[in-house]
C-alpha positions in Angstrom: 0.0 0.0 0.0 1.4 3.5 -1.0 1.2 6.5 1.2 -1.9 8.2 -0.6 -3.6 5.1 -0.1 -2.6 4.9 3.6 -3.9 8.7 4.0 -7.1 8.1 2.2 -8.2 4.8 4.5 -7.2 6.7 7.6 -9.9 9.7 6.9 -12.2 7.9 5.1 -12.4 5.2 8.1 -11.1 2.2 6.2 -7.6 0.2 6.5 -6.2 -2.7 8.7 -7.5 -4.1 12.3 -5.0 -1.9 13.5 -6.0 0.9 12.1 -9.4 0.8 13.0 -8.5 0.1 16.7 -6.4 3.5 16.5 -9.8 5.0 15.8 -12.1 3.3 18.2 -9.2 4.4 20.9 -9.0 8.0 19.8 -12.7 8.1 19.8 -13.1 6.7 23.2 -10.2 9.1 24.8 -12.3 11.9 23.2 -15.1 10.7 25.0 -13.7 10.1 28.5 -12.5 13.8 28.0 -16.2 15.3 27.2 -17.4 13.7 30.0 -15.0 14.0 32.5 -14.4 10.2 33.7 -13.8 9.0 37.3 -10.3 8.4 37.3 -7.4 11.3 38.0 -4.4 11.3 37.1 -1.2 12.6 38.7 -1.0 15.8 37.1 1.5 18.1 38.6 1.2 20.5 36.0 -0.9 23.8 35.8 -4.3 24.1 34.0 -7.9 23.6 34.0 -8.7 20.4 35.4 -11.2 18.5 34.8 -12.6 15.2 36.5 -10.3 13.0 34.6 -7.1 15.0 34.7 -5.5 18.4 34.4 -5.4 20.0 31.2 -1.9 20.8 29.9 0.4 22.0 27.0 3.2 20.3 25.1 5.5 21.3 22.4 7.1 18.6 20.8 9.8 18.6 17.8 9.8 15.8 15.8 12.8 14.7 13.5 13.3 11.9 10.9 11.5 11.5 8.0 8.8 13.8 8.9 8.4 16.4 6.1 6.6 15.7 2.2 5.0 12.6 4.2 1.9 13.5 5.3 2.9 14.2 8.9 0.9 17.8 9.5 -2.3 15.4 8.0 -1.8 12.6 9.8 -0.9 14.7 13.0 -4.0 17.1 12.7 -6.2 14.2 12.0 -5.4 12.6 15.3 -5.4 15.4 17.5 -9.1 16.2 16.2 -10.3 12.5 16.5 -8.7 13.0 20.3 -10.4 16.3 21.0 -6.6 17.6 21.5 -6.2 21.3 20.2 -2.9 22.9 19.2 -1.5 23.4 16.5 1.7 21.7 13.9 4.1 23.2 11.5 6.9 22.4 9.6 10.2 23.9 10.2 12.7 25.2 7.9 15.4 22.9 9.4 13.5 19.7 8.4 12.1 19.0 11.6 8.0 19.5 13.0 6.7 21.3 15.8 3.9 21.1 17.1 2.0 22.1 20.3 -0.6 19.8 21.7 -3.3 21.0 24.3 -5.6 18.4 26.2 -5.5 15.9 29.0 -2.8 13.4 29.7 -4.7 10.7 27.9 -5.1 12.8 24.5 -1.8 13.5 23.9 -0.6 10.4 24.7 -3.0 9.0 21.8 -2.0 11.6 19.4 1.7 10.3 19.6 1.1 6.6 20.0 -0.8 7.0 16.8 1.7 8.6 15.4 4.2 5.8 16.5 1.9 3.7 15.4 1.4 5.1 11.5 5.5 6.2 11.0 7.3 4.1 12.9 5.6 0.9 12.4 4.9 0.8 9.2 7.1 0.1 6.1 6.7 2.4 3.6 7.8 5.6 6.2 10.9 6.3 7.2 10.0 7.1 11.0 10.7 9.6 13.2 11.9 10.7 17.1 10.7 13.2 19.6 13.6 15.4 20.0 12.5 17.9 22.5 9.1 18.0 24.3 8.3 21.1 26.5 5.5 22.0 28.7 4.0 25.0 28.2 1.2 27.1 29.4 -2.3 27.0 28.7 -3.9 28.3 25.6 -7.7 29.0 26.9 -8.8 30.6 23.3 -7.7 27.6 21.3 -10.5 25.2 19.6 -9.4 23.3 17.6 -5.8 21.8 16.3 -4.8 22.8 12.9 -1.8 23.5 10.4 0.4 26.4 10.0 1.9 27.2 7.3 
């Protein structure tokens, strides 16, 4: 399977077992976020809580093969299917940045599916977290999206 077809199955809902169970997880982190859940979890960091966790703000830089592969997509398609907002961009280095705003459980999906998608798989080259940074809350933010 090529890339584009790889990108097209991952928005349109199609592809492997494992592919569909990144979705089913995504979608049920999403959900334990809107509704607050019963468990907590240890967070030491500063931000609006809610029942599940506290809220926080990561900036991670991503190198490898991580640019003209459909990272930004793949990335920005997660962090919505998570309920994570932020925000991703490439760099004129080679590397990706990206800031990622939810609870604990979010962005932990957002970069086990990426794991899951570049460095398990084939046809990609992979990638590492190079730096990851935690950052103050960005109240305003809706949504996670590209910048160009």
């Amino acid at each position: 399977m090529g890339l584009l077809s790889f990108l097209r199955e991952l928005v349109d809902g199609g592809g492997t077992a494992e592919d569909k169970m990144v979705r089913a997880e995504l979608e049920q982190v999403r959900a334990l976020a809107e509704r607050g859940g019963e468990s907590m979890t240890d967070g030491a960091q500063e931000g609006a809580g809610t029942p599940l966790g506290l809220k926080l703000r990561r900036r991670y830089r991503f190198v490898g093969m991580v640019q003209g592969v459909g990272f930004r997509f793949t990335i920005t398609n997660l962090a919505n299917a998570a309920g994570a907002t932020g925000w991703v961009r490439n760099e004129h280095d080679g590397s990706v940045t990206a800031e990622i705003q939810g609870i604990v459980e979010q962005i932990d999906a957002v970069i086990a599916g990426l794991d899951r998608y570049y460095n398990k798989r084939s046809f990609m080259g992979g990638f590492t977290v190079d730096d990851v940074r935690d950052l103050p809350l960005a109240t305003e933010e809706m949504e996670f999206s590209p910048r160009y």
